[in-house]
N, C-alpha and C positions, 0 to 999 in steps of 0.2 A: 376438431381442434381449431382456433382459432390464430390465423396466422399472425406473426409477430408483427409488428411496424415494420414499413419498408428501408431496405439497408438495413436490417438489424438480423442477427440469426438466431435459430429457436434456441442455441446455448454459447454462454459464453463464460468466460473466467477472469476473474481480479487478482492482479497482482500487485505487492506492497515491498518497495522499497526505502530505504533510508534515502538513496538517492535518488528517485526517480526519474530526473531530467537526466542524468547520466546514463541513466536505465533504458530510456528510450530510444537515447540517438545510439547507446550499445546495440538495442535491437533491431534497429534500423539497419546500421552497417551490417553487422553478426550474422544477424538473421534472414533481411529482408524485408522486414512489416516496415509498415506505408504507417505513418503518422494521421486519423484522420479527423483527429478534434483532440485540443489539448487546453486545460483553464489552470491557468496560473496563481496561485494565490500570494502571500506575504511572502518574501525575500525569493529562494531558490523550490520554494513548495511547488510541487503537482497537485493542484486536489482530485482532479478527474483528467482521466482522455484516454481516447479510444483508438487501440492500431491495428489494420487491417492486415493479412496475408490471404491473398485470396480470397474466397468467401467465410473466411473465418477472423475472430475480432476477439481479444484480450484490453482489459480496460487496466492501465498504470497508475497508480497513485503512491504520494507521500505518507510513512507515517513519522512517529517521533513526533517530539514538540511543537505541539501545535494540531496537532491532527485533532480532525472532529471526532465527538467525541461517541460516535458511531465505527469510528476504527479503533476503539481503542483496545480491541484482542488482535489486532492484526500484526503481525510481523516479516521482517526480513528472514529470510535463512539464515542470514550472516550474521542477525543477530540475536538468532538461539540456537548457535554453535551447528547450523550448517542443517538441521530437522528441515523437513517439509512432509505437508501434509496432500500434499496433491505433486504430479505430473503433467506436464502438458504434452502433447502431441500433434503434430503438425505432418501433413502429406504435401510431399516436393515433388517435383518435375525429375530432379536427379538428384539421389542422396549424397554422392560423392562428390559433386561438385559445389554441395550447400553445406559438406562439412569440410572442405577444406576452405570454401571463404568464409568459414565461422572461424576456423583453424588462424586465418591469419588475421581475423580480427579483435583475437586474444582468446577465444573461447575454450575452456577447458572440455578437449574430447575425452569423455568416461568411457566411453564403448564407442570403438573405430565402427566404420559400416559392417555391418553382416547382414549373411543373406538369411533369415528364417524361412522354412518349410513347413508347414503342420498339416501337410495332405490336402488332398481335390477339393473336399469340402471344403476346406478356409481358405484357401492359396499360398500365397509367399508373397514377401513384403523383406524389402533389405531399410534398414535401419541402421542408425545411431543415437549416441545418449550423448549432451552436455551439458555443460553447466553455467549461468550466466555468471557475472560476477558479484552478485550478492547471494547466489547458491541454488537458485532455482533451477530443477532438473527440464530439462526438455528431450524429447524423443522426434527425432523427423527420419519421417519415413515414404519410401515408394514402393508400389507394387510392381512386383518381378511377374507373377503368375495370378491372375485372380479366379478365385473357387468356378469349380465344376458347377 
């Protein structure tokens, strides 16, 4: 398998907001991801950029009017009544401490922390679920116990 560009990882995910500059600096504070390339287009448009948490990267963009015309099945949550098609998932240093600064940076918690257990072979892992504010689900999660 040939390795990806450097700084780049072998998977990543797009997400499409009405707002996206909103979106960003939400995920920034919220979250934590690191802004690390953003291109601006006409008025408040995002057309691309890429934010870092760790070794892992989600690229943000605008859609609505105006959007290329390569986005054009793309949507907000928020605006086909809250549907998503995908989750994302993110591994934290401390889950309790990165959901209560999501907590106070407006972020709606769906599932407070919990610890899951699924036995020696898988381990355990405590998690939470939120939701950003155009409705995208996220799950960040740490390991409690990792597999036998």
């Amino acid at each position: 398998m040939q390795p990806p560009h450097k700084d780049w990882p072998r998977i990543s995910s797009a997400l499409f907001y009405e707002d996206a500059g909103r979106a960003i600096d939400w995920l920034c504070s919220a979250f934590g991801f690191e802004v690390r390339l953003r291109f601006d287009g006409v008025g408040e448009r995002v057309e691309h950029s890429e934010l870092t948490y760790g070794g892992g990267l989600v690229m943000v963009a605008s859609i609505g009017d105006g959007a290329r015309a390569e986005r054009s099945f793309c949507r907000s949550p928020r605006s086909i009544g809250g549907g998503n098609t995908q989750t994302l998932c993110v591994y934290v240093d401390d889950v309790n401490a990165h959901s209560e600064k999501a907590r106070a940076a407006g972020a709606s918690i769906v599932r407070e922390p919990t610890t899951d257990d699924h036995g020696e072979g898988y381990g355990s892992h405590r998690s939470y679920e939120a939701l950003d504010p155009e409705g995208h689900h996220w799950f960040f999660m740490d390991v409690v116990r990792n597999p036998q």
